[in-house]
MARTIVO-763046 format. One record per residue (C-alpha): chain; x, y, z; residue in one letter. Coordinates in steps of 0.1 Angstrom, whole numbers, plus 5000, padded with zeros to 4 digits. Layout:
<rs>
R   c     xx     yy     zz   r
R   A      X      Y      Z   A
...
</rs>
This chain:
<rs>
R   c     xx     yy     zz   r
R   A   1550   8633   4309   X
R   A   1550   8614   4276   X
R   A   1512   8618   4253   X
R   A   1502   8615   4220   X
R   A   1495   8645   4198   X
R   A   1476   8646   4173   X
R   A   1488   8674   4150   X
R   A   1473   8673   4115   X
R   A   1456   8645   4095   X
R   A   1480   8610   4097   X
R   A   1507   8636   4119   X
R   A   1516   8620   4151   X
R   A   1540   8616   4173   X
R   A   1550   8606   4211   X
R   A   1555   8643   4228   X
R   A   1569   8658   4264   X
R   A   1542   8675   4276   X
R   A   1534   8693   4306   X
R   A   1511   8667   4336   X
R   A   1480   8673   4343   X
R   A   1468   8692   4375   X
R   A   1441   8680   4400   X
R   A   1415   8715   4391   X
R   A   1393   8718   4413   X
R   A   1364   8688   4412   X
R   A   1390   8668   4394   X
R   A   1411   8644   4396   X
R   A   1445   8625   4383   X
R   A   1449   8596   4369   X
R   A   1478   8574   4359   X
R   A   1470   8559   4327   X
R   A   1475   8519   4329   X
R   A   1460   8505   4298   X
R   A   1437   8528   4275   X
R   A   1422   8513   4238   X
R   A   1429   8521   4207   X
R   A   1391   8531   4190   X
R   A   1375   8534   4156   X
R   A   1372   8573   4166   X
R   A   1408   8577   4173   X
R   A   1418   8566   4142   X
R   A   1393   8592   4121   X
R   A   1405   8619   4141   X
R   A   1443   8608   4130   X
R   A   1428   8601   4096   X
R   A   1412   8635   4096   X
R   A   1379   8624   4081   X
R   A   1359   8627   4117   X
R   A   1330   8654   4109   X
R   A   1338   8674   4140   X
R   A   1374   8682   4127   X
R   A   1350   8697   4099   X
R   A   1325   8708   4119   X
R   A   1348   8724   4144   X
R   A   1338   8705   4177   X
R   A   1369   8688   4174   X
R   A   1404   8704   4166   X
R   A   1446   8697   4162   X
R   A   1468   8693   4177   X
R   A   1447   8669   4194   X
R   A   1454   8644   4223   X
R   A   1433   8615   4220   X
R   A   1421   8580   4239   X
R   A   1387   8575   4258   X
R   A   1387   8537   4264   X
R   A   1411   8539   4292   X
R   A   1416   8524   4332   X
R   A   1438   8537   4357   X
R   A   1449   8546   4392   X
R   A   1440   8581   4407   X
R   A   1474   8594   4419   X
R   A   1461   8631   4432   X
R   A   1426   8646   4441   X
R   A   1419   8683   4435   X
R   A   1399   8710   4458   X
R   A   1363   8699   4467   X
R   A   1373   8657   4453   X
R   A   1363   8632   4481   X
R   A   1400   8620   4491   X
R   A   1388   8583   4491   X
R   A   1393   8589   4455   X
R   A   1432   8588   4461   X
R   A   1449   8552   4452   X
R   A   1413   8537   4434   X
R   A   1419   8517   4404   X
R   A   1391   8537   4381   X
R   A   1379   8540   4345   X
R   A   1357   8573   4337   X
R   A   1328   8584   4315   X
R   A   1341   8596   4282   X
R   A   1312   8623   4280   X
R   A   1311   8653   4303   X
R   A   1282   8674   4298   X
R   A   1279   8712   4317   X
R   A   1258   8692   4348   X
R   A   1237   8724   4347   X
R   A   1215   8725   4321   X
R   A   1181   8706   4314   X
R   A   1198   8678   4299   X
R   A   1219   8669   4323   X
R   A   1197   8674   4351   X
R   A   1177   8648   4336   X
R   A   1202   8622   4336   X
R   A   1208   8628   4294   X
R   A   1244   8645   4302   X
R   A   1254   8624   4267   X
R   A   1236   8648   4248   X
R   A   1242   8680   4265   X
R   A   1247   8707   4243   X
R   A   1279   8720   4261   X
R   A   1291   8683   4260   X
R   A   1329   8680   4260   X
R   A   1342   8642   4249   X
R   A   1378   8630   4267   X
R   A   1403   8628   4239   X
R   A   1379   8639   4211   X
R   A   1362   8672   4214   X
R   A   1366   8706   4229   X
R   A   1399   8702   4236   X
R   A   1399   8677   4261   X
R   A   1428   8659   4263   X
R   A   1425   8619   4260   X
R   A   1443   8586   4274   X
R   A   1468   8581   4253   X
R   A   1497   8596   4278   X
R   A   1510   8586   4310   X
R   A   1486   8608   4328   X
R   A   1449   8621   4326   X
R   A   1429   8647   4343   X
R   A   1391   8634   4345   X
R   A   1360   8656   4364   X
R   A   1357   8633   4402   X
R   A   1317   8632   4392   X
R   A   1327   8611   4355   X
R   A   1346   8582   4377   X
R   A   1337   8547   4385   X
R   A   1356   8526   4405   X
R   A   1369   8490   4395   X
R   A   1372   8461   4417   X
R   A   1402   8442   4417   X
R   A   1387   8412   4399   X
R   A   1380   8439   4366   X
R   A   1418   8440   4355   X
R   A   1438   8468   4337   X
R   A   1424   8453   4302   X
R   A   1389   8446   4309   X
R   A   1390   8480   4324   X
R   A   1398   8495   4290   X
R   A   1369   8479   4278   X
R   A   1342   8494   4300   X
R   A   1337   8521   4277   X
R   A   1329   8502   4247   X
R   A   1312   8474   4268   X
R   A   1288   8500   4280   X
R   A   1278   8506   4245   X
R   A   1274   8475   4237   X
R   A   1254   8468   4266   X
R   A   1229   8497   4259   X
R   A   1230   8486   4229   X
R   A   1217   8450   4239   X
R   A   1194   8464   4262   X
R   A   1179   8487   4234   X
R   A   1167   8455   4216   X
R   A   1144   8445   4242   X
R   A   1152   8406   4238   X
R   A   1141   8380   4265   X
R   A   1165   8349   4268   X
R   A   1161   8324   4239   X
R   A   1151   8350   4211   X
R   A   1175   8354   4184   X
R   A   1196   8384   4174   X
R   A   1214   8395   4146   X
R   A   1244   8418   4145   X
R   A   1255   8433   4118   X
R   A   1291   8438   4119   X
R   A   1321   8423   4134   X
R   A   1346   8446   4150   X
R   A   1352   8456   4186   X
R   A   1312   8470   4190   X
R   A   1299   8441   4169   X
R   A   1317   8416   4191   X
R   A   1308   8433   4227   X
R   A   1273   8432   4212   X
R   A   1273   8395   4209   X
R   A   1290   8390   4244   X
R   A   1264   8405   4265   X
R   A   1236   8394   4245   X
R   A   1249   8360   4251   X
R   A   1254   8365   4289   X
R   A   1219   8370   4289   X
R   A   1209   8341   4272   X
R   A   1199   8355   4241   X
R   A   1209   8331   4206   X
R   A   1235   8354   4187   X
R   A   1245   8354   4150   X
R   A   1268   8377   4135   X
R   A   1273   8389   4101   X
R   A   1303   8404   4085   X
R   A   1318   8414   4050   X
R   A   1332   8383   4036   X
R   A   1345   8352   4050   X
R   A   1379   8364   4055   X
R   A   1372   8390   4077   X
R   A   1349   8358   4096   X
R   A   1382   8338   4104   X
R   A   1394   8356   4130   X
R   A   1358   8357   4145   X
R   A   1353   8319   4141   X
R   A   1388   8318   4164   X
R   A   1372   8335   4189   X
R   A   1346   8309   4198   X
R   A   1316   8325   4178   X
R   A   1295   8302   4163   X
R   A   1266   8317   4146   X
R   A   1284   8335   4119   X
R   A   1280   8344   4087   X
R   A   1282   8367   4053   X
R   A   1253   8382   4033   X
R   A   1249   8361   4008   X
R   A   1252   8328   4033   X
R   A   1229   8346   4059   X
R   A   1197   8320   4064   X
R   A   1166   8329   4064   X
R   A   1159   8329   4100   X
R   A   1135   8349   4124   X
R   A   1153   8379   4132   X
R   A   1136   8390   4168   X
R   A   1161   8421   4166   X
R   A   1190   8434   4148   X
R   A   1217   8456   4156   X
R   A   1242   8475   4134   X
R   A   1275   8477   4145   X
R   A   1288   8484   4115   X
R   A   1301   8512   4093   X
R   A   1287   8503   4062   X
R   A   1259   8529   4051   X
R   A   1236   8504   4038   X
R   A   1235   8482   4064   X
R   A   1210   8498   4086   X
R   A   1179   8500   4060   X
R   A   1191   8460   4055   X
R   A   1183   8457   4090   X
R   A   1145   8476   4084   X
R   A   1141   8446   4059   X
R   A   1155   8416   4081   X
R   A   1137   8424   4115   X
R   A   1106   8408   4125   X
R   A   1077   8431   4124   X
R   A   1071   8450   4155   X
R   A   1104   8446   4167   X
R   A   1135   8466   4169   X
R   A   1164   8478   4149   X
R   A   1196   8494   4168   X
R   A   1218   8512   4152   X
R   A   1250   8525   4170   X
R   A   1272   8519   4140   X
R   A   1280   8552   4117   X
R   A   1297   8552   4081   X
R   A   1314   8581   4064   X
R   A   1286   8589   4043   X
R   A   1250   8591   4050   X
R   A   1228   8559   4049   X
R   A   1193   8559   4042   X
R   A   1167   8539   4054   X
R   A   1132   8533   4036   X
R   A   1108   8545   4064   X
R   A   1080   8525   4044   X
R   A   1099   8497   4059   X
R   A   1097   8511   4094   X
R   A   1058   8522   4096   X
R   A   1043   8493   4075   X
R   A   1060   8464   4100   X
R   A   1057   8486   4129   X
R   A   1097   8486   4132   X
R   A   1109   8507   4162   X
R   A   1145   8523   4154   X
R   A   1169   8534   4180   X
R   A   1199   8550   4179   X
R   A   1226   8546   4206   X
R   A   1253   8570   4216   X
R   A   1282   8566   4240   X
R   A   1283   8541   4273   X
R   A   1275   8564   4296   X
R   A   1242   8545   4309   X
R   A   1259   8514   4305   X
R   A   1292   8516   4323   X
R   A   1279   8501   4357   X
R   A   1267   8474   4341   X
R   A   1295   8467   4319   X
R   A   1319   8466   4350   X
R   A   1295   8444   4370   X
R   A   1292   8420   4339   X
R   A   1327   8419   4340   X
R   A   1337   8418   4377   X
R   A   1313   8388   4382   X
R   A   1326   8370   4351   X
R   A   1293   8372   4333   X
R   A   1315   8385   4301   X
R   A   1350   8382   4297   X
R   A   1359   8407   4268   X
R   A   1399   8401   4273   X
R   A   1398   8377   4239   X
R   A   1390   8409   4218   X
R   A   1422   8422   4228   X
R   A   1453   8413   4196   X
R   A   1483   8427   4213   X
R   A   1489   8456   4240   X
R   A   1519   8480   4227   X
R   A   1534   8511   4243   X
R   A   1528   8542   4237   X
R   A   1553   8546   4209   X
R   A   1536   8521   4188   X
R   A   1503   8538   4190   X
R   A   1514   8563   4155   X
R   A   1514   8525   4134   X
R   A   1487   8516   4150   X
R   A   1465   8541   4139   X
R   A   1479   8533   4106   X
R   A   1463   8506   4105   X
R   A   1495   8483   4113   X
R   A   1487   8453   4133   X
R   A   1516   8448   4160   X
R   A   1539   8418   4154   X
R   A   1522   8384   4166   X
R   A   1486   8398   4170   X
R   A   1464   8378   4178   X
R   A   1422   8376   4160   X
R   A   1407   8399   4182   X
R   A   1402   8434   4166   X
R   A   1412   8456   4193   X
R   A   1450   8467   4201   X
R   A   1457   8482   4234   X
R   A   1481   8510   4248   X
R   A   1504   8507   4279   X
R   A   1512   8542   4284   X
R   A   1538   8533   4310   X
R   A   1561   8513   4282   X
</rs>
């Protein structure tokens, strides 16, 4: 089958590799539509930590925001699997230790991430081999791109939830890329008044074109009541801007990261009784970002520019924008191209 490998930092290239097998407590998938993510394109960059850090190595076959079609089951899978329309957790834990038991699989020490760590081979190839236990079925009303877009909708909807809003407070996210944007969707859906901030008002054009109305830059941000703030963002002062902005006694989320380390004045924090979370993967969140979607509660599908085969994927990660692309910051894959 046709993937792409990874093989150094900005080394790519469309290969013939061998298909996946069902393993036992597996299964396969054929790959319809996977996204292209912020991840992906440090790992082809080479400035992800885990390249450093050795969690994550080259060559490397990358893609977790993906949908699909299970095409065979392997020994001990449920065959009801075989023929489901599916997307997947991206984070597979051992499912034996403390951790997992406990439902925090995310953080499991052993944790293996689907086309980004421990040599788990990613979406971005015809086929993909996925553990039965990490799949969750789409209905036919979630289609192939809003099924690439579970996996960051389920961030962004832990994310909303993690800032404990009720509908008609306001909230402020900082940042305007694919996370930035999901953020504002779902807070939205629940009633909740969104304003977004990004870099400068060129970057806010595109984000105007979407329908977002509520959106600004620092410098034209007013002085409203901030109920909560997220950072979606990877600027590393952003999140100790967010300390300053929130009201007292409510919450910053951050589940943005930069390159470098940001630092936050915990002054900030302790004297207005600020409550900082961090967020990591869509794992709790996947249900309800397919349910969101399914029922039309949020329709993500304007975030997508362009959809491109796999052979486009190398400019992509570039940083190329595909020929007539539209505002929205995400570019998807059709393996099948």
């Amino acid at each position: 089958m046709r993937a792409l490998v990874l093989t150094g930092p900005g080394e790519t290239a469309v290969h013939e590799v061998e298909p996946p097998a069902a393993a036992p407590g597996e299964v396969v998938v054929d790959v319809e539509r996977a996204g292209v993510c912020g991840t992906d394109v440090e790992l082809f960059t080479g400035e992800m930590s885990y390249l450093r850090t050795g969690r994550s190595w080259y060559p490397l076959r990358p893609g977790h925001e993906w949908c699909g079609r299970v095409s065979a089951v392997g020994p001990g899978v449920d065959g009801g699997w075989l023929g489901r329309r599916v997307t997947g957790d991206t984070m597979l834990g051992c499912g034996s230790c403390e951790r997992c038991r406990d439902g925090r699989h995310h953080v499991c020490a052993g944790l293996a991430e689907i086309g980004i760590s421990r040599g788990r081979h990613g979406a971005l190839a015809e086929q993909l081999a996925v553990p039965a236990t990490a799949l969750h079925p789409l209905p036919d009303t979630v289609d192939p791109a809003l099924g690439a877009l579970v996996e960051p909708g389920g961030n962004a909807l832990r994310a909303v939830r993690a800032a404990v809003l009720d509908p008609g407070e306001r909230l402020l996210v900082l940042g305007t890329g694919t996370i930035g944007l999901l953020v504002a969707l779902f807070a939205d859906a629940q009633g909740i008044e969104v304003h977004l901030m990004g870099r400068d008002q060129e970057s806010l054009s595109p984000v105007r074109r979407l329908g977002f109305e509520h959106v600004w830059t620092r410098t034209s941000l007013p002085p409203l009541r901030w109920d909560a703030v997220v950072d979606a963002s990877n600027a590393a002062g952003l999140p100790a801007l967010a300390a300053r902005l929130v009201e007292p006694a409510r919450r910053v989320v951050c589940i943005g990261l930069a390159g470098v380390p940001s630092t936050i004045d915990t002054r900030e924090l302790v004297l207005k009784d600020v409550t900082a979370v961090g967020i990591l993967g869509g794992s709790a969140g996947l249900e309800g970002a397919i349910a969101a979607y399914a029922r039309g509660a949020v329709d993500a599908r304007p975030l997508v520019a362009a959809t491109v085969g796999l052979a486009g994927t190398a400019g992509v990660l570039a940083g190329r924008r595909p020929s007539g692309a539209g505002p929205g910051p995400k570019i998807h894959i059709d393996p099948r191209r």
